[in-house]
N, C-alpha and C positions, 0 to 999 in steps of 0.2 A: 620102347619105340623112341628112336631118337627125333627128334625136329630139328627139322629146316632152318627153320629159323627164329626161334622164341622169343629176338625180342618184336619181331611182328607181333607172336602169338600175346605176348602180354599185354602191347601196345591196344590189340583189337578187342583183347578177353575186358582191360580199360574202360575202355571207349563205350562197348555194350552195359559194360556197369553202369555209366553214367545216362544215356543216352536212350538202352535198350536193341533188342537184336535187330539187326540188316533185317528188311525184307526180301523176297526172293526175287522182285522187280527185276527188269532189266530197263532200268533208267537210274539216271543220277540219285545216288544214296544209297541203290540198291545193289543186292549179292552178284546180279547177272546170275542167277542158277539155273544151272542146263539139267532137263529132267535124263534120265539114260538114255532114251532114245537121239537128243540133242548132242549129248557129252563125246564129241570126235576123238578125247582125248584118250578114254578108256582103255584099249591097249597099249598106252603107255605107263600105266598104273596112277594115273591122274584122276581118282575118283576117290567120294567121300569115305570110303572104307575104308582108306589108306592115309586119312587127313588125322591131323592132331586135334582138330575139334569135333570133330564127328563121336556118337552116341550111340555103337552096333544094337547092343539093347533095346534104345528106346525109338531109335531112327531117328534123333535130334541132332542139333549142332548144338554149340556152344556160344558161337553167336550170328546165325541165320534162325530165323526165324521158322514153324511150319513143321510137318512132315519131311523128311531129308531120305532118301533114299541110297543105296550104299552103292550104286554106280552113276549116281549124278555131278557135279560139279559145281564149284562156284569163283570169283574171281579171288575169294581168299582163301585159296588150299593152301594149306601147310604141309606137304608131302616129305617124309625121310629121301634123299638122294637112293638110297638100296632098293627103294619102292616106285623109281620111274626106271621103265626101261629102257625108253627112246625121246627122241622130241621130233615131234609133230612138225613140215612143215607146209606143207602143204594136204590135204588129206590122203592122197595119195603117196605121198614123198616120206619116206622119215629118216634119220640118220642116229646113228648110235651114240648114244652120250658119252663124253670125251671123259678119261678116266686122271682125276691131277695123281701125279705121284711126286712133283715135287714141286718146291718154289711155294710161293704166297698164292692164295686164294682169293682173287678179285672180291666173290661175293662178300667174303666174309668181310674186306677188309671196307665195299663201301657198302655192304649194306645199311650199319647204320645209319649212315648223311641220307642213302635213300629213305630208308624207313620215317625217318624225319619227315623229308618233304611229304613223304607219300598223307600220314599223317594230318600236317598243316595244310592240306590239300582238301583232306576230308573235315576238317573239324572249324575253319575260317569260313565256309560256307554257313554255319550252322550257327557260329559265334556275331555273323555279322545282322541275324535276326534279333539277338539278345540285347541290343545297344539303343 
């Protein structure tokens, strides 16, 4: 299975070494996890089955916390591109994922500055208790 984007996944696999798994909350700190019934995103192949953390075995994540179900969701999927098939925009609305076949790839090329911030986003909240 290829991922998305690994160095999220390292970044986050990190962070739970240090820190411990997300809860399933949907408040600040938390996963936001959508049980299946919640998860709109489903026929888009945006569901734990298809994530790099997810544990079909045991129904666990990697780093959510709880019971994980394999058509629920959370705001840290890690999905292979091959494994979504549309995006979602409105729930009625969807439009077919644009295919690159040439030139430079935005994500790849700012995802790391975002992964960054996204990062120092989550971990300056948590650091500015420790002082």
């Amino acid at each position: 299975m290829a991922i998305t984007n690994p160095l999220l996944k390292t970044a986050l696999e990190n962070l739970v070494d240090v820190n411990g798994k997300f809860d399933k909350d949907i408040q600040e700190g938390g996963a936001y996890y959508r049980y299946p019934d919640a998860n709109l995103y489903q026929p888009n192949g945006i569901t734990c089955k298809n994530c790099a953390f997810y544990n079909a075995e045991e129904h666990t994540c990697t780093i959510v916390d709880g019971y994980i179900y394999d058509y629920g969701m959370c705001r840290f999927w890690n999905i292979p591109d091959s494994k979504i098939t549309a995006v979602v925009i409105a729930p009625t609305e969807y439009i077919a994922m644009p295919q690159q076949t040439t030139g430079v790839n935005i994500m790849e090329t700012m995802m790391p500055m975002m992964m960054m911030f996204m990062m120092m986003a989550m971990v300056m909240p948590m650091m500015s208790g420790i002082a």
